[in-house]
PDB file of N, CA, C and O in Angstrom, chain B, residues numbered from 101:
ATOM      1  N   UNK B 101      -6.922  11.577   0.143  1.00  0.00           N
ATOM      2  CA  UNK B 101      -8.272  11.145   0.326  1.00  0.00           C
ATOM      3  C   UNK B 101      -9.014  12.005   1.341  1.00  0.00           C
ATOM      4  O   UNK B 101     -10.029  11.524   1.845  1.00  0.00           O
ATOM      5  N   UNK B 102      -8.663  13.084   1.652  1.00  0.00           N
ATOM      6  CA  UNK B 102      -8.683  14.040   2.426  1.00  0.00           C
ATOM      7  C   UNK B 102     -10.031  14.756   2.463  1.00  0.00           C
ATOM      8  O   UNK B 102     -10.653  15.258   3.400  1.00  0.00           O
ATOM      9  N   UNK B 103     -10.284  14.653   1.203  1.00  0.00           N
ATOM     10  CA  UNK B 103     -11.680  15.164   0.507  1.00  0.00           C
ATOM     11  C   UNK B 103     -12.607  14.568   0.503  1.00  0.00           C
ATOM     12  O   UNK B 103     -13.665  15.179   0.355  1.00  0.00           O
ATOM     13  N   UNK B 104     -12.626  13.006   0.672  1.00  0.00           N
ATOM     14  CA  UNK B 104     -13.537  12.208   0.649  1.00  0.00           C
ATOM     15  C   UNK B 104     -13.685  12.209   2.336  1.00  0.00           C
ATOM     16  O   UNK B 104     -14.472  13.080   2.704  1.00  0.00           O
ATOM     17  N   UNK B 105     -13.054  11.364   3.517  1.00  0.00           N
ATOM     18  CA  UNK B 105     -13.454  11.263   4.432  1.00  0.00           C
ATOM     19  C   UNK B 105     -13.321  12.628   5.245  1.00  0.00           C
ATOM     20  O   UNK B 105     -14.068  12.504   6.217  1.00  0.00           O
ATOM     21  N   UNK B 106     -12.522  14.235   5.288  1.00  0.00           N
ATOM     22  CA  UNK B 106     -12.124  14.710   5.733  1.00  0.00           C
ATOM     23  C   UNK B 106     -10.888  14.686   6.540  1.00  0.00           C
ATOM     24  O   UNK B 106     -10.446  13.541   6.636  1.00  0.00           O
ATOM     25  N   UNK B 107     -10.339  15.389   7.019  1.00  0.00           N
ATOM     26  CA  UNK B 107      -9.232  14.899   8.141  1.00  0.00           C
ATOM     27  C   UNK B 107      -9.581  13.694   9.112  1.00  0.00           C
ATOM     28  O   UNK B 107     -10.701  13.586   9.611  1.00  0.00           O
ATOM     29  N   UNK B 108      -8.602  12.838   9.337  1.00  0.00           N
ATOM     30  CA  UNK B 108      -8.860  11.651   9.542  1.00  0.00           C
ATOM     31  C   UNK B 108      -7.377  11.421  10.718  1.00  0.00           C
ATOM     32  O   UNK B 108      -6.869  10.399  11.179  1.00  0.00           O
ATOM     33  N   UNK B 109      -7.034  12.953  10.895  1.00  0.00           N
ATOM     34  CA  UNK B 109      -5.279  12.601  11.488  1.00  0.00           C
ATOM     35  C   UNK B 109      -5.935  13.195  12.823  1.00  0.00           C
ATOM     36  O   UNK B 109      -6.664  14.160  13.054  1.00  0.00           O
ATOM     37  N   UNK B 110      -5.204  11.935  13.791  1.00  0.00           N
ATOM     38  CA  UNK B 110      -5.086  12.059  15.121  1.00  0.00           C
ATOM     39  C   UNK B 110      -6.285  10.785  15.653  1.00  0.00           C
ATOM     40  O   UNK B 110      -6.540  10.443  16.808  1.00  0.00           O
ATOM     41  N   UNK B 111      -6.736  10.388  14.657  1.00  0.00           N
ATOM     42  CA  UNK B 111      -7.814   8.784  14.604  1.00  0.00           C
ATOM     43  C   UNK B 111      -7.307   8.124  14.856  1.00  0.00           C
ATOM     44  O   UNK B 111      -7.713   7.558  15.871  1.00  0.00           O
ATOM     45  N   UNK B 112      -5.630   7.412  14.057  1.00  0.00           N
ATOM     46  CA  UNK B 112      -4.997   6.319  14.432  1.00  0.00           C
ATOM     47  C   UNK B 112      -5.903   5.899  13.263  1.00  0.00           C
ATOM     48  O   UNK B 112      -6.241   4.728  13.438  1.00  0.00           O
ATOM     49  N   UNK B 113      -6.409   6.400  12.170  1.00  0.00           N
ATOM     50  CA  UNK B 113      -6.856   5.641  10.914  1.00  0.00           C
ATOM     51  C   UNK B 113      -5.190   5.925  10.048  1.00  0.00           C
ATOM     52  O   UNK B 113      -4.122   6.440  10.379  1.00  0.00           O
ATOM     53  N   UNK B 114      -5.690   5.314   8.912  1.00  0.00           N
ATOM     54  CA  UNK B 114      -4.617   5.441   7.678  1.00  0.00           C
ATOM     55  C   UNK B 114      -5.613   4.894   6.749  1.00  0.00           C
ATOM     56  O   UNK B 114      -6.677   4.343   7.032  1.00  0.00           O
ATOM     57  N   UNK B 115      -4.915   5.218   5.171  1.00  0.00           N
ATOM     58  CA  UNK B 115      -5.649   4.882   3.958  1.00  0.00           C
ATOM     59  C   UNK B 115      -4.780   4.191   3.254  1.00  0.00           C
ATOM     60  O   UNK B 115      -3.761   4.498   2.636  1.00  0.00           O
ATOM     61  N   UNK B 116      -5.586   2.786   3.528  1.00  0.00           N
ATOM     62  CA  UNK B 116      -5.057   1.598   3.095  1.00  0.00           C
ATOM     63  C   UNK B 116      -5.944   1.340   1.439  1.00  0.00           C
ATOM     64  O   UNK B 116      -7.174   1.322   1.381  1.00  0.00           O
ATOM     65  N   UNK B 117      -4.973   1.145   0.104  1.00  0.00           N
ATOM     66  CA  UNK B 117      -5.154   0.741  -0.980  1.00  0.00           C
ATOM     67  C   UNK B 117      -5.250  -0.385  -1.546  1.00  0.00           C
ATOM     68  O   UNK B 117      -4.959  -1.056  -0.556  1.00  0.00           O
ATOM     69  N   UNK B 118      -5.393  -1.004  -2.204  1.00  0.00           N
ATOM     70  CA  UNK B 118      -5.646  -2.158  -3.029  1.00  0.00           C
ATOM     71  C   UNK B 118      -5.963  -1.573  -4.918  1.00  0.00           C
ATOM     72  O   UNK B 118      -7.016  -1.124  -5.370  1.00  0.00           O
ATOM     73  N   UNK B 119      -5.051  -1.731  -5.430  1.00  0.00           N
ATOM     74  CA  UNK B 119      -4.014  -2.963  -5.385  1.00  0.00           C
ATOM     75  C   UNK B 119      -2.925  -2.484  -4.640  1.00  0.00           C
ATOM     76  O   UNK B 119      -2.659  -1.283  -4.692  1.00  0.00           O
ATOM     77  N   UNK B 120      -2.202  -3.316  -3.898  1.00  0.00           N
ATOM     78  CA  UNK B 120      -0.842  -2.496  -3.103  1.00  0.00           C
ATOM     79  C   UNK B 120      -0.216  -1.336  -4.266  1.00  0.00           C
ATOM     80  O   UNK B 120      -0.250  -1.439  -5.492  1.00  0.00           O
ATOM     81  N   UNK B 121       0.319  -0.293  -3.494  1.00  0.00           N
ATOM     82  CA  UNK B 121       1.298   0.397  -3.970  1.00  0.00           C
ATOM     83  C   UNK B 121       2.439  -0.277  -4.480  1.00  0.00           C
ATOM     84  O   UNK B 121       2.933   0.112  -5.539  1.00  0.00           O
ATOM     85  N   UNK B 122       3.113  -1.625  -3.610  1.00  0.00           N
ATOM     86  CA  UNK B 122       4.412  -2.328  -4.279  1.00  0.00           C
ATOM     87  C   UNK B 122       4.045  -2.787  -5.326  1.00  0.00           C
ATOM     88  O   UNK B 122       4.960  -3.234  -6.019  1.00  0.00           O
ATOM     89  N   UNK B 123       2.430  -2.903  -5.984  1.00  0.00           N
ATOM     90  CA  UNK B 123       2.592  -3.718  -7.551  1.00  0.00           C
ATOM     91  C   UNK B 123       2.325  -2.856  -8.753  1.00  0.00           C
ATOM     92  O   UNK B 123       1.824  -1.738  -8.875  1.00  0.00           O
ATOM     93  N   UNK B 124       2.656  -3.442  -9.323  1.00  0.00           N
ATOM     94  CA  UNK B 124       2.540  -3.319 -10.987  1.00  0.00           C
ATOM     95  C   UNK B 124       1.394  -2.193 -11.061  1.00  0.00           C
ATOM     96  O   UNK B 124       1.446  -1.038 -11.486  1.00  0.00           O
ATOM     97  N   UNK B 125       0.450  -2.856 -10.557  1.00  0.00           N
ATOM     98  CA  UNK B 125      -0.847  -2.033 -10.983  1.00  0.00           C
ATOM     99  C   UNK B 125      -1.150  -1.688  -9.725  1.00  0.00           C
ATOM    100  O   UNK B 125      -2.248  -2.026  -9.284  1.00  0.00           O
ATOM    101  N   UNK B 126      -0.462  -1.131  -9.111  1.00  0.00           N
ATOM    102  CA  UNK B 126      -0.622  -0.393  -7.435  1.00  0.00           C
ATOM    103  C   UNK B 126      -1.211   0.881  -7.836  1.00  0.00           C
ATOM    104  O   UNK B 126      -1.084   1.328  -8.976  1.00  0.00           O
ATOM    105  N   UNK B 127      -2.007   1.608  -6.685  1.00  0.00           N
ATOM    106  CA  UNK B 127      -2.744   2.601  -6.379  1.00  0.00           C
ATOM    107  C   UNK B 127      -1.501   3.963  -6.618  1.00  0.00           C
ATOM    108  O   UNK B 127      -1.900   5.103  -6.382  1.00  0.00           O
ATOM    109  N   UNK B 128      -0.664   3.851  -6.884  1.00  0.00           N
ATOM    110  CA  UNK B 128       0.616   5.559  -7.441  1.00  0.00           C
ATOM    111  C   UNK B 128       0.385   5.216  -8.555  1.00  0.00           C
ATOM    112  O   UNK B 128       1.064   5.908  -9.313  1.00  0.00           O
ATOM    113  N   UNK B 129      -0.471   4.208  -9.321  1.00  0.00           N
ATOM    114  CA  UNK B 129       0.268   4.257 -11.024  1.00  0.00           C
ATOM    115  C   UNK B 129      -0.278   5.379 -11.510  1.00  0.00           C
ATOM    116  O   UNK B 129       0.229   5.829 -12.538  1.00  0.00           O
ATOM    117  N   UNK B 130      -1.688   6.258 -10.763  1.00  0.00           N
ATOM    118  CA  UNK B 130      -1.723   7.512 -11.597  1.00  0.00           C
ATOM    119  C   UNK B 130      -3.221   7.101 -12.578  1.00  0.00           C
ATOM    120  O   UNK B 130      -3.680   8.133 -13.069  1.00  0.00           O
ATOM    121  N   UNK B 131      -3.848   6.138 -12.859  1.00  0.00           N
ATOM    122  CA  UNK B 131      -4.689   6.359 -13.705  1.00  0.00           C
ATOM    123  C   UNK B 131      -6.393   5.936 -12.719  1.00  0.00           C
ATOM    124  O   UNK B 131      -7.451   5.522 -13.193  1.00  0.00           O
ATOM    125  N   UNK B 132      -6.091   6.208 -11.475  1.00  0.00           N
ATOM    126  CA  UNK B 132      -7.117   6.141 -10.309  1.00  0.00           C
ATOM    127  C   UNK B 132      -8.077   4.957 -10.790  1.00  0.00           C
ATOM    128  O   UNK B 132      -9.273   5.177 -10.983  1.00  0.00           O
ATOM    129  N   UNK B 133      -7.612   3.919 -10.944  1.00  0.00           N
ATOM    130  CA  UNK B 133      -7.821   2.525 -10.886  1.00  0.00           C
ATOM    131  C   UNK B 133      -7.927   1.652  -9.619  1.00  0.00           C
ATOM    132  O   UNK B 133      -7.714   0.440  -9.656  1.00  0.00           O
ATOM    133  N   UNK B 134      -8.290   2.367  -8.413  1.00  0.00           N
ATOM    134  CA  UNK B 134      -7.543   1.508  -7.425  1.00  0.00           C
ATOM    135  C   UNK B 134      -9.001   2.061  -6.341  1.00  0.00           C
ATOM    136  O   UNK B 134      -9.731   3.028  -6.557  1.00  0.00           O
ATOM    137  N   UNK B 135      -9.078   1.023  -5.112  1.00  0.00           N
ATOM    138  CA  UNK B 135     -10.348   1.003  -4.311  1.00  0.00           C
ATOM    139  C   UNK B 135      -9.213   1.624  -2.848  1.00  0.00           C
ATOM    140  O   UNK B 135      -8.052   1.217  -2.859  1.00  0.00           O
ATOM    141  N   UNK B 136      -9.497   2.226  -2.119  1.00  0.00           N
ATOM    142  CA  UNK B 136      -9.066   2.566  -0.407  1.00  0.00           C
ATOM    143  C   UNK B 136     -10.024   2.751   0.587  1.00  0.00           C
ATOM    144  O   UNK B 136     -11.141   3.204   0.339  1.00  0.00           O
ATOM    145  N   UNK B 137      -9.702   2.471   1.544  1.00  0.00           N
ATOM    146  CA  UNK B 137     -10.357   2.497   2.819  1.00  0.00           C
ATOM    147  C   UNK B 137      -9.376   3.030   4.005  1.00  0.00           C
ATOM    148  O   UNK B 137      -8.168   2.820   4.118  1.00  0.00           O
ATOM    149  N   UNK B 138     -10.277   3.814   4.896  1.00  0.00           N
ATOM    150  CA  UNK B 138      -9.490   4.025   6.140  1.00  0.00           C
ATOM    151  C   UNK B 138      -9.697   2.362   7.298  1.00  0.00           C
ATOM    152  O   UNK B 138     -10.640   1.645   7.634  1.00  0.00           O
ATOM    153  N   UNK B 139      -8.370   2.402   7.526  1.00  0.00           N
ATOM    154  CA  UNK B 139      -8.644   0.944   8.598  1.00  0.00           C
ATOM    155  C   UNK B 139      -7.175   1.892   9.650  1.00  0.00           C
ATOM    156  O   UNK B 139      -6.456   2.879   9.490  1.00  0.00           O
ATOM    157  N   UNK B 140      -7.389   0.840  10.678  1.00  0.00           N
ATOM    158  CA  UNK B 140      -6.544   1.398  11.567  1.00  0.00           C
ATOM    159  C   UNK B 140      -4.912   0.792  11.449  1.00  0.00           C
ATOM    160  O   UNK B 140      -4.517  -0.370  11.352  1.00  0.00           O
ATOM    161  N   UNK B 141      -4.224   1.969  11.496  1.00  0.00           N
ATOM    162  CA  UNK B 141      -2.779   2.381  11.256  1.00  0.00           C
ATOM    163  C   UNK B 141      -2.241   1.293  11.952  1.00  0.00           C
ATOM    164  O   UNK B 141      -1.034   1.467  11.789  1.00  0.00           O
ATOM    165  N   UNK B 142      -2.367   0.343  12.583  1.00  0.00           N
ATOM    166  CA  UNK B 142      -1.511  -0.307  13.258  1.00  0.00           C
ATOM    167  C   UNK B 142      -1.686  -1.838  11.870  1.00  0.00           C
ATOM    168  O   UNK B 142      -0.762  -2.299  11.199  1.00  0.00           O
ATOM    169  N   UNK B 143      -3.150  -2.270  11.847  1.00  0.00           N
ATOM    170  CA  UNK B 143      -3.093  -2.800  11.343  1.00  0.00           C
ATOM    171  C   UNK B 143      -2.319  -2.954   9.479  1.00  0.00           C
ATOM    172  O   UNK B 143      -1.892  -3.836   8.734  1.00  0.00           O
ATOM    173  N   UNK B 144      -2.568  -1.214   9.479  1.00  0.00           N
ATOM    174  CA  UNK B 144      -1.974  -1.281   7.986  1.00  0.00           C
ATOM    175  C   UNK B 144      -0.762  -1.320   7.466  1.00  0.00           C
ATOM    176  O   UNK B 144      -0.521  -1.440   6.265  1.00  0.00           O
ATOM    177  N   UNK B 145       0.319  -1.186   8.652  1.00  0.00           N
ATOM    178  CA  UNK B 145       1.530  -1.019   9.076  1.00  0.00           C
ATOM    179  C   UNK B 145       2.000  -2.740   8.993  1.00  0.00           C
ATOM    180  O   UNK B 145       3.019  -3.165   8.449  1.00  0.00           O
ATOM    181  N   UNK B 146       0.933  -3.565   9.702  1.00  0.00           N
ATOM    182  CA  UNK B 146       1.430  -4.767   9.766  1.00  0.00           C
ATOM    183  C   UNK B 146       1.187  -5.669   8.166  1.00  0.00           C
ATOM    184  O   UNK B 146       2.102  -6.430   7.855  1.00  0.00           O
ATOM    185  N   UNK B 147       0.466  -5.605   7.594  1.00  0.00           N
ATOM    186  CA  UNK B 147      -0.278  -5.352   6.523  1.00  0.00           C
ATOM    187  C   UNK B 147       1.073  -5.525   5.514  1.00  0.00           C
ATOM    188  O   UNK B 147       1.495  -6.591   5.064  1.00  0.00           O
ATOM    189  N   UNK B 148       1.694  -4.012   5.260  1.00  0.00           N
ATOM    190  CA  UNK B 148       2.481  -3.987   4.938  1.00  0.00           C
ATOM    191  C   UNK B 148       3.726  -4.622   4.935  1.00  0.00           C
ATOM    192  O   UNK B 148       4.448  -4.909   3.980  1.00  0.00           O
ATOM    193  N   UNK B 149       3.886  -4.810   6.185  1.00  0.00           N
ATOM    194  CA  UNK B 149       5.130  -5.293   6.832  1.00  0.00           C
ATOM    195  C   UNK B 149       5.457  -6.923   6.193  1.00  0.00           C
ATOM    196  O   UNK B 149       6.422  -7.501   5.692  1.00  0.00           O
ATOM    197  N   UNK B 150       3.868  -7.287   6.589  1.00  0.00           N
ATOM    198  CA  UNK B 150       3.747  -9.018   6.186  1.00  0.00           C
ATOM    199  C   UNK B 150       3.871  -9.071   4.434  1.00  0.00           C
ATOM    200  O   UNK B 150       4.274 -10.127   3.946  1.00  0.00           O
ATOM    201  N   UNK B 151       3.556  -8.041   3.609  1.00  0.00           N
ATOM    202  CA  UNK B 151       4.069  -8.060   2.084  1.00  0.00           C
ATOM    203  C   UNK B 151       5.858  -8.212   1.859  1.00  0.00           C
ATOM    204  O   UNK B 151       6.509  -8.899   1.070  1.00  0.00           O
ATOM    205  N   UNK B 152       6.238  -7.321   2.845  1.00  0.00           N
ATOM    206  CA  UNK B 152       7.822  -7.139   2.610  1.00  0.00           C
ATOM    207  C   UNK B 152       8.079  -8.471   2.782  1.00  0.00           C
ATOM    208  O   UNK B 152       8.424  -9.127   1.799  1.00  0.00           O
ATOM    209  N   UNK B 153       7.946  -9.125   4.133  1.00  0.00           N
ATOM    210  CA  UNK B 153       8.128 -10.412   4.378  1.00  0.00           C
ATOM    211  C   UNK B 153       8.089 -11.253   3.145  1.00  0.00           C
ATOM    212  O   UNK B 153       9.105 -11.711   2.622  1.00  0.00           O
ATOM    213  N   UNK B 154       6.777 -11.454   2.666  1.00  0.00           N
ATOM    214  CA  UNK B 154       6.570 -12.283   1.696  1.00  0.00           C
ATOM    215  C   UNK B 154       7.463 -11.826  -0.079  1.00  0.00           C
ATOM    216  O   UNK B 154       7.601 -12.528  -1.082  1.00  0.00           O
ATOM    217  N   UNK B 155       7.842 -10.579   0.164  1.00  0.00           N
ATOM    218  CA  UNK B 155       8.605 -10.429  -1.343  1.00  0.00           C
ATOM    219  C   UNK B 155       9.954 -11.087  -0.759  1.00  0.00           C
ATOM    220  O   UNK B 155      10.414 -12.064  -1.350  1.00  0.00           O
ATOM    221  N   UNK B 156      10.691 -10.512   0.542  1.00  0.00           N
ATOM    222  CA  UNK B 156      11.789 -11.441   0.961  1.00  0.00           C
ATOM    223  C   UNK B 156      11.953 -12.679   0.904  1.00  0.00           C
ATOM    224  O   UNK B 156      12.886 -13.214   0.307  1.00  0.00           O
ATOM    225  N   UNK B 157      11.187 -13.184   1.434  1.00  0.00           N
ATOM    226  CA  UNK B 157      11.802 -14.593   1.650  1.00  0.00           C
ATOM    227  C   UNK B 157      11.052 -15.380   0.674  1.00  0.00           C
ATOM    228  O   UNK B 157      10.679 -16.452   1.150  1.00  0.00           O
ATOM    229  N   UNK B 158      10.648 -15.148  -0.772  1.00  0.00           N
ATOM    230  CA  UNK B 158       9.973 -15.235  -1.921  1.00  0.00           C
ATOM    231  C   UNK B 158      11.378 -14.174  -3.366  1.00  0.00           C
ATOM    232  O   UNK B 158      11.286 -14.111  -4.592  1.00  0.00           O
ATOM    233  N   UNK B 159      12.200 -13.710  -2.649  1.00  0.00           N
ATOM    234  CA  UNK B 159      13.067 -13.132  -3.537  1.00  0.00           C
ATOM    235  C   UNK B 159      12.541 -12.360  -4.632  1.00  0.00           C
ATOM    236  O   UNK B 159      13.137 -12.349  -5.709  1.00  0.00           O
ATOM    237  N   UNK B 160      11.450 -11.697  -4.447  1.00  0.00           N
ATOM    238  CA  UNK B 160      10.878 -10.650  -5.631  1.00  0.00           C
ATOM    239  C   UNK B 160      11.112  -9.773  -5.583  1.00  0.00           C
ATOM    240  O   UNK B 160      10.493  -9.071  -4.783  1.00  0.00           O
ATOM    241  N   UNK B 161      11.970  -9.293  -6.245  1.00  0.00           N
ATOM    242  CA  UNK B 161      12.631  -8.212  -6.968  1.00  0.00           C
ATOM    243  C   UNK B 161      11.791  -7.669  -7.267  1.00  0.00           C
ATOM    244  O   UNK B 161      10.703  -8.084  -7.666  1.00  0.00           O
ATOM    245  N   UNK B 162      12.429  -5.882  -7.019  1.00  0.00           N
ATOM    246  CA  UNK B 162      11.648  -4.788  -7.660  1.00  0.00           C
ATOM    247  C   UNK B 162      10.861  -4.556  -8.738  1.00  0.00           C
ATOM    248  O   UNK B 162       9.693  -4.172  -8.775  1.00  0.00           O
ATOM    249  N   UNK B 163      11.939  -4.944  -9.992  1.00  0.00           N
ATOM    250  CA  UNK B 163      11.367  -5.119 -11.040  1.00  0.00           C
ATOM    251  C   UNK B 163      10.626  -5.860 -11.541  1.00  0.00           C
ATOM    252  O   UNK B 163      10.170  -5.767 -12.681  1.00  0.00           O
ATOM    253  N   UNK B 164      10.405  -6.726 -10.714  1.00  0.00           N
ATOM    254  CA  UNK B 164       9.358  -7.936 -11.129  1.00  0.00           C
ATOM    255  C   UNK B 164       8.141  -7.469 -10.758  1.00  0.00           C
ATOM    256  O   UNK B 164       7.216  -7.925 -11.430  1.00  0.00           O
ATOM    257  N   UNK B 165       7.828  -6.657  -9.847  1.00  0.00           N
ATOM    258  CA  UNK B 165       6.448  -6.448  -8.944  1.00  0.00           C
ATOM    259  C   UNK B 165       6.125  -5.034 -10.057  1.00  0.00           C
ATOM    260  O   UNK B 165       5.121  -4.926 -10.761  1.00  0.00           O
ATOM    261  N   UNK B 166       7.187  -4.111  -9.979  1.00  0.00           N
ATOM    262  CA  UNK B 166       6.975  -3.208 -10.556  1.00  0.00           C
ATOM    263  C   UNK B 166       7.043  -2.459  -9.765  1.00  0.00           C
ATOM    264  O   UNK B 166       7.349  -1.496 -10.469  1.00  0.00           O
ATOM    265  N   UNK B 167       6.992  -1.960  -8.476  1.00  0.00           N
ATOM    266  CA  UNK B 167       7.758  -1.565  -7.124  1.00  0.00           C
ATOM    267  C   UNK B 167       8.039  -2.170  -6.022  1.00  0.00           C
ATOM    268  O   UNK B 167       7.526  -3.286  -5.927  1.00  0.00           O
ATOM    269  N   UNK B 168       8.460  -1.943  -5.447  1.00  0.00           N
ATOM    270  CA  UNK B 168       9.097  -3.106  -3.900  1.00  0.00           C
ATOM    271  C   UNK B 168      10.059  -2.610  -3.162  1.00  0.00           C
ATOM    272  O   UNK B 168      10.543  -1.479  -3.197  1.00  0.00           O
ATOM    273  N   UNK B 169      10.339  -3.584  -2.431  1.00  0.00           N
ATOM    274  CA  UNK B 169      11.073  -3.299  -1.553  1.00  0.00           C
ATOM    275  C   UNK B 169      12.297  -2.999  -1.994  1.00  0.00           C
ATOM    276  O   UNK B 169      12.956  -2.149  -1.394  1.00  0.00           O
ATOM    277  N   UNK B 170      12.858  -3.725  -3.249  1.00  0.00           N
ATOM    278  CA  UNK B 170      13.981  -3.454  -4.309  1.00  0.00           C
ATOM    279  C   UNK B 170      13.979  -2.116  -5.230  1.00  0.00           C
ATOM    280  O   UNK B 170      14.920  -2.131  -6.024  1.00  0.00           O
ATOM    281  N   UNK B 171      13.393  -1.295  -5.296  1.00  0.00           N
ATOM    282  CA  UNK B 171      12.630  -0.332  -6.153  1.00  0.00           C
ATOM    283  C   UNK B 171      11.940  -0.812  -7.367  1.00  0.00           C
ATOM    284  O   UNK B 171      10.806  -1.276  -7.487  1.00  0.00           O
ATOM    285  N   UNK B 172      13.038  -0.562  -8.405  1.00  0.00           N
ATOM    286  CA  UNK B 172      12.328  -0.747  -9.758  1.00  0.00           C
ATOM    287  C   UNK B 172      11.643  -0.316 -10.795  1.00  0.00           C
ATOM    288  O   UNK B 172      11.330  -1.095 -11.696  1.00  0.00           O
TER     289      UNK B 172
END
């Protein structure tokens, strides 16, 4: 996204996606279907973190999401 906002490293930003990368129809599927924003790296880290949580202790398997914490 480098092109759109410019360099953005050494901000403490990151480029946070929707739909997550762990789903089905996550922002890697490749057919640029997907919305991002720069928000700050700490928050997107936690962000993340709180998804893993919720596929854990929710038992969702990789293959169910279509990526995860399980692969798939």
């Amino acid at each position: 996204m480098h092109q759109v906002w410019g360099s953005y490293t050494g901000s403490g930003l990151e480029c946070d996606e929707y739909p997550f990368a762990s789903t089905k129809e996550g922002s890697t599927k490749g057919d640029n279907r997907f919305s991002v924003r720069l928000i700050d790296g700490k928050d997107n880290r936690r962000g993340g973190e709180r998804i893993n949580e919720m596929y854990t202790l929710n038992r969702v398997l990789g293959s169910v999401i279509g990526r995860g914490p399980n692969g798939g």
